[in-house]
N, CA and C of each residue as an Amber inpcrd file, in Angstrom:
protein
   327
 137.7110000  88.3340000  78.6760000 138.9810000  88.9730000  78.9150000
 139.6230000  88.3410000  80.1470000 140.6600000  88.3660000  79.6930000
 141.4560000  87.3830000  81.0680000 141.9500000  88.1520000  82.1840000
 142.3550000  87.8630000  83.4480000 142.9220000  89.1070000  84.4730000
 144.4350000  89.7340000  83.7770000 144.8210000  89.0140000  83.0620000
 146.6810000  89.5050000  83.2100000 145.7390000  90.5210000  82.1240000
 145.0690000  91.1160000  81.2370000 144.6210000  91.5400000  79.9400000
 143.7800000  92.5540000  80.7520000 143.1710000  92.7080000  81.7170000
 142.4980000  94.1680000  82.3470000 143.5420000  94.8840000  82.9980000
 143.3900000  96.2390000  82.4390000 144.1160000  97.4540000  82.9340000
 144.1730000  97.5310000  84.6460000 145.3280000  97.3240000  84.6740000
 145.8360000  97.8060000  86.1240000 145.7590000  99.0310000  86.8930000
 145.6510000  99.1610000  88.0820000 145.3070000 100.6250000  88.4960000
 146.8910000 101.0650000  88.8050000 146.6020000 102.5030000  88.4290000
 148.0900000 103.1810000  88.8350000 148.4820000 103.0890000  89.9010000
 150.0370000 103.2660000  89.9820000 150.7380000 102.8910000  90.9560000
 150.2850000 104.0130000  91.9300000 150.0300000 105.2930000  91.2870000
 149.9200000 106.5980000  92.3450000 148.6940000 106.6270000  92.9510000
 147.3250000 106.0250000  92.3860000 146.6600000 106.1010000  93.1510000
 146.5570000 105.4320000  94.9150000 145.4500000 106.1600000  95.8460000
 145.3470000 105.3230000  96.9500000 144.7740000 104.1860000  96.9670000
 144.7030000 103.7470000  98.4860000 144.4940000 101.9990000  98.1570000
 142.6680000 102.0360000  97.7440000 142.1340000 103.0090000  98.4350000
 140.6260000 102.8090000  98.0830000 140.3490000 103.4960000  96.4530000
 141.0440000 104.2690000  95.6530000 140.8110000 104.1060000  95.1100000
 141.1600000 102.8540000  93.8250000 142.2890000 102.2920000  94.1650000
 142.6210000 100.6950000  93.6690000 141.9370000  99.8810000  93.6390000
 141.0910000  99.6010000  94.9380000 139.8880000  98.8060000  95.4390000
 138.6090000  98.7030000  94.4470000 138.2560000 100.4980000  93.8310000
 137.2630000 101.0340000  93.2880000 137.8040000 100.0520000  92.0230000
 138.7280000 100.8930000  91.5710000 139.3370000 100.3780000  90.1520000
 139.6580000  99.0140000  89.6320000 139.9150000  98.2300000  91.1980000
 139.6650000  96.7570000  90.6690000 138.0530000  96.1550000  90.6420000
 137.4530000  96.8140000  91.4550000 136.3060000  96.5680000  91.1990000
 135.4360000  96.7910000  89.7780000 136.0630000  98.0950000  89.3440000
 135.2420000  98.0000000  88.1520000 135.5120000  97.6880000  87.1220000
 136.8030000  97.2580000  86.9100000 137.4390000  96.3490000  85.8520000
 136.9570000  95.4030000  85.5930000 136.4790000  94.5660000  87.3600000
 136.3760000  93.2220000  87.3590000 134.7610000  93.2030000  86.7750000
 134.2610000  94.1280000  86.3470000 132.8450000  93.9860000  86.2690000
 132.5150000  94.8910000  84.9080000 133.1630000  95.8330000  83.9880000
 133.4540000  96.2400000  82.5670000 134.3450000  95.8330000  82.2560000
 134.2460000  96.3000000  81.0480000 135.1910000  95.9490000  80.2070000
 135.6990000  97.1860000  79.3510000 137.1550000  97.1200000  79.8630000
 138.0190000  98.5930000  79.2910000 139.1600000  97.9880000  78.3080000
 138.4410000  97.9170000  76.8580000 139.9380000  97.4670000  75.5850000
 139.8440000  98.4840000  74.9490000 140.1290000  99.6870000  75.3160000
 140.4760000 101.0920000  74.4740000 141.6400000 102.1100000  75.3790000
 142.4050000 102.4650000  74.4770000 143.1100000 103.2050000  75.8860000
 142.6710000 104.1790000  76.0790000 141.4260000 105.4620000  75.4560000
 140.9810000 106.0830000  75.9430000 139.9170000 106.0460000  77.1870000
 139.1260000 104.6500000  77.0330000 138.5550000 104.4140000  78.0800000
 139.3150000 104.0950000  79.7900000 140.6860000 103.6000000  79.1940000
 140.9590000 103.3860000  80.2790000 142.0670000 104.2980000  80.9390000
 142.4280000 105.6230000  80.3090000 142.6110000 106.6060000  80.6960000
 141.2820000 107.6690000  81.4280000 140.3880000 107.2870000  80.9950000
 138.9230000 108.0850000  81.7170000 138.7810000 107.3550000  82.7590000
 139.2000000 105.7450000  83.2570000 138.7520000 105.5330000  84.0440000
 140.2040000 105.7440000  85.3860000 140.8770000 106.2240000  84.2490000
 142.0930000 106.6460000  85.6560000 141.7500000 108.1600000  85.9880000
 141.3110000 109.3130000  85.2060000 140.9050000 110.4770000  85.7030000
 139.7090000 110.2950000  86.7980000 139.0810000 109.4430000  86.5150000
 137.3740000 108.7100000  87.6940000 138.4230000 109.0770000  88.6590000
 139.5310000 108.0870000  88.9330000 140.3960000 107.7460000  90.2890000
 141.0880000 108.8340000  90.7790000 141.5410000 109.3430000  89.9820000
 142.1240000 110.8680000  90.3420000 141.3170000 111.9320000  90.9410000
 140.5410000 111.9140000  90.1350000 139.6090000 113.4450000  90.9450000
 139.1620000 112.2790000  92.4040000 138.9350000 110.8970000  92.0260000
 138.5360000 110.5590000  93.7690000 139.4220000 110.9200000  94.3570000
 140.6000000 110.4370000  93.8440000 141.5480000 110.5360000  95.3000000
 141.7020000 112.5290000  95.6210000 141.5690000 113.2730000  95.1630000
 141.5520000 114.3860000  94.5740000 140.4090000 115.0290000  95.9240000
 139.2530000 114.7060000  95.6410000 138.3490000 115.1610000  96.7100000
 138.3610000 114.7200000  97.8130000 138.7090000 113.5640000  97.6370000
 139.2080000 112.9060000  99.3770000 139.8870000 113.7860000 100.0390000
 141.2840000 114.0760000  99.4670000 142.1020000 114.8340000 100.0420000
 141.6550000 116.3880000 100.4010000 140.5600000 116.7830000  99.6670000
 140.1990000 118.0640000  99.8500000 139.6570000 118.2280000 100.9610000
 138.4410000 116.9720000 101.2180000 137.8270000 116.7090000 102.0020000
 138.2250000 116.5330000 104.0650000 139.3680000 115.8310000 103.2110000
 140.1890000 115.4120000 104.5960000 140.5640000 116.6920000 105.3490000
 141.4570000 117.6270000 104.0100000 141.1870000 119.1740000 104.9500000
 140.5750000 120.1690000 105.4460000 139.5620000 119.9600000 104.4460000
 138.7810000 120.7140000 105.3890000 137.7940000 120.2870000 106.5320000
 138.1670000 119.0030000 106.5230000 137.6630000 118.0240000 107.8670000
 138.6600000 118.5700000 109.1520000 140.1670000 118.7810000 108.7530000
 140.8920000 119.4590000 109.7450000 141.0120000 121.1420000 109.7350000
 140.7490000 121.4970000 108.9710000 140.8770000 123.0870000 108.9640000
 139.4650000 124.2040000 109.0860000 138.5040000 122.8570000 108.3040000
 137.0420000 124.1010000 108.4700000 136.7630000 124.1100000 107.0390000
 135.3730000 124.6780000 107.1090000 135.2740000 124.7270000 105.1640000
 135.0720000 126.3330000 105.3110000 135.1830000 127.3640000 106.5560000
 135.5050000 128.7270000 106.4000000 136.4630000 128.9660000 106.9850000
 137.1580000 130.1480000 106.5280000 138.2830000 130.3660000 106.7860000
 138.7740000 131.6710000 106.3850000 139.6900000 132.8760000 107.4600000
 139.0340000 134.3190000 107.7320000 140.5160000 134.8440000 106.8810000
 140.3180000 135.7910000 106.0090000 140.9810000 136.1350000 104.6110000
 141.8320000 137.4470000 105.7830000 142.6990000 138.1420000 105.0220000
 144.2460000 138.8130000 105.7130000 143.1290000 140.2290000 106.5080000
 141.5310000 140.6600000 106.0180000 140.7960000 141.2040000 106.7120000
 139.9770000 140.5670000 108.0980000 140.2630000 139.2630000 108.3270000
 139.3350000 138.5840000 109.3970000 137.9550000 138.1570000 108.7270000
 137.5470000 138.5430000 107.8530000 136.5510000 138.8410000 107.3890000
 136.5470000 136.8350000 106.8750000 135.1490000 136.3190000 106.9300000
 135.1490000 135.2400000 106.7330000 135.0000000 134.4620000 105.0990000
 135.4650000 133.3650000 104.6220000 135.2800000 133.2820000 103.6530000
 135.4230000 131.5260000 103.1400000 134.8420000 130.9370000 102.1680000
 134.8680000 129.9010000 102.0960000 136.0890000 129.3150000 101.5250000
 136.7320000 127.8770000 102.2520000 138.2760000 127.8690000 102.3700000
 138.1610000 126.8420000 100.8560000 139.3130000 127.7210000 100.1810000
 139.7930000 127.1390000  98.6940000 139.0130000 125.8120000  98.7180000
 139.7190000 125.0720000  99.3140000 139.7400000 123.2600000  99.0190000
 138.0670000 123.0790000  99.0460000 137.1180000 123.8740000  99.1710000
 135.7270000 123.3530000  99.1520000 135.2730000 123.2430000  97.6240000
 136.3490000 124.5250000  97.0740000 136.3300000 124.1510000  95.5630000
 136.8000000 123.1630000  94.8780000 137.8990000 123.1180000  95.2080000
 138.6190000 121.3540000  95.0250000 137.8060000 120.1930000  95.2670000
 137.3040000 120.6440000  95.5560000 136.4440000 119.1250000  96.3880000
 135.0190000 119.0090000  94.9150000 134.4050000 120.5190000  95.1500000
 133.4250000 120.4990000  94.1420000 133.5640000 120.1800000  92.6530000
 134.8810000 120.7680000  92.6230000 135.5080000 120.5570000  90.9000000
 135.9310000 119.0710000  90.9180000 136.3030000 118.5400000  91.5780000
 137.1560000 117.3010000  91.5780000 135.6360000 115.7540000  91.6990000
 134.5990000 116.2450000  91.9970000 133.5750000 115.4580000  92.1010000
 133.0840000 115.8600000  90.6790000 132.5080000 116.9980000  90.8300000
 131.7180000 117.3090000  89.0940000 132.5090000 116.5280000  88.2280000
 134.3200000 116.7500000  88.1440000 135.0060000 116.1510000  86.9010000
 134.8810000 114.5100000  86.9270000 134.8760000 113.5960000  88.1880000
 134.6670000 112.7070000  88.4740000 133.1690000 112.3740000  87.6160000
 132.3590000 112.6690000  87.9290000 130.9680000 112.4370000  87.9720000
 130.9220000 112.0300000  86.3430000 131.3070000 113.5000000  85.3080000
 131.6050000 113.2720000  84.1520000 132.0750000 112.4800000  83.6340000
 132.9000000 112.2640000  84.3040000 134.1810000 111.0220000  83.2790000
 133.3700000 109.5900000  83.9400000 132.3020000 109.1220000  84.7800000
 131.9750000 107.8660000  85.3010000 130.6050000 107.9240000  83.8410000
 130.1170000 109.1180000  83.6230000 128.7490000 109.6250000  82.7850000
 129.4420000 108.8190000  81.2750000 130.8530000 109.4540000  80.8040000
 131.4190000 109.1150000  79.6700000 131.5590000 107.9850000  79.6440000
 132.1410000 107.0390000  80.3820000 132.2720000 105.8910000  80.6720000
 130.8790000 104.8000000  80.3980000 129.7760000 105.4090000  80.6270000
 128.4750000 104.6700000  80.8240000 128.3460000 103.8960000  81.9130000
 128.9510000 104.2470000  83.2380000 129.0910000 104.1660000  84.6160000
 128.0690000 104.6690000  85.7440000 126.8720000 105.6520000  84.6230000
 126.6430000 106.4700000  85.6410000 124.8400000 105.7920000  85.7120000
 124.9100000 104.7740000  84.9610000 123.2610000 104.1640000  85.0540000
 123.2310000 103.7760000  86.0880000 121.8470000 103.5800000  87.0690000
 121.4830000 102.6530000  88.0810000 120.2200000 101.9110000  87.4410000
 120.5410000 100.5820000  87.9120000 119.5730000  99.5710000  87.9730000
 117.9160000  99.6240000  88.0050000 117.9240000  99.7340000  87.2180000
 116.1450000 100.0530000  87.2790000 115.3320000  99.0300000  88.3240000
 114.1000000  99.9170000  89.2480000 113.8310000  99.6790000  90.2850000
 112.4230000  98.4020000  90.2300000 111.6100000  98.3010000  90.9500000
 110.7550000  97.0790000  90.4390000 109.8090000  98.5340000  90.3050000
 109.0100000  97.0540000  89.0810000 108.1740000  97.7170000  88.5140000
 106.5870000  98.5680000  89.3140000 106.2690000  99.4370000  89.5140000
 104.7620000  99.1770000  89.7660000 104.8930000 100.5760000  91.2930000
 103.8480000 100.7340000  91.9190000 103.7670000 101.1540000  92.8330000
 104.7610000 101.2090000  93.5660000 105.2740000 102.3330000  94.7400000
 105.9970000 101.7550000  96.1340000 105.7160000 101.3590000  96.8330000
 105.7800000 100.5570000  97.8770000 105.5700000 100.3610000  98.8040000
 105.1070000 101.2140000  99.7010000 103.8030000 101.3950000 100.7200000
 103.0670000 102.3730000 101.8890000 102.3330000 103.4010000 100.8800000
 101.6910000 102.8760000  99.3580000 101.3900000 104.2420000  98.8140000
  99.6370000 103.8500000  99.0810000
């Protein structure tokens, strides 16, 4: 497959997730448009938890409800839903294998 012929990353995503998305283009192969709509939801829920992440990096992941009373702040859900949906759609993809390790014992056993 040639470069002008691999799916481009959306214009809306951020730059790291562009980075991701050229990366894994450059290394599968996406000639279906359902696949390569799954691999734009991958990018979405990233950019998706980032942003969740980022706030509650500035706000706290608790946060005290109209009683004072303490409680865990929305976006921790965002963050959780937006990874699980991620996770899935890399699983659908056949994204989600790792490299099988050497064979035999570990090492210090």
């Amino acid at each position: 497959m040639k470069n002008s012929d691999k799916p481009r990353a959306p214009a809306h995503l951020s730059a790291e997730a562009k980075k991701w998305w050229n990366a894994i283009v450059a290394e599968y192969c996406f000639e279906t448009p359902d696949s390569t709509m799954t691999l734009q939801v991958v990018m979405e829920c990233f950019d998706r938890a980032n942003a969740a992440r980022e706030l509650l990096r500035k706000e706290g992941i608790v946060i005290r409800d109209r009683f004072g009373v303490p409680k865990a702040h929305p976006a921790t859900v965002v963050e959780r839903d937006s990874r699980m949906s991620m996770l899935r759609a890399l699983r659908q993809l056949g994204l989600d294998i790792l490299p099988p390790g050497k064979v035999g014992r570990p090492p210090g056993s």
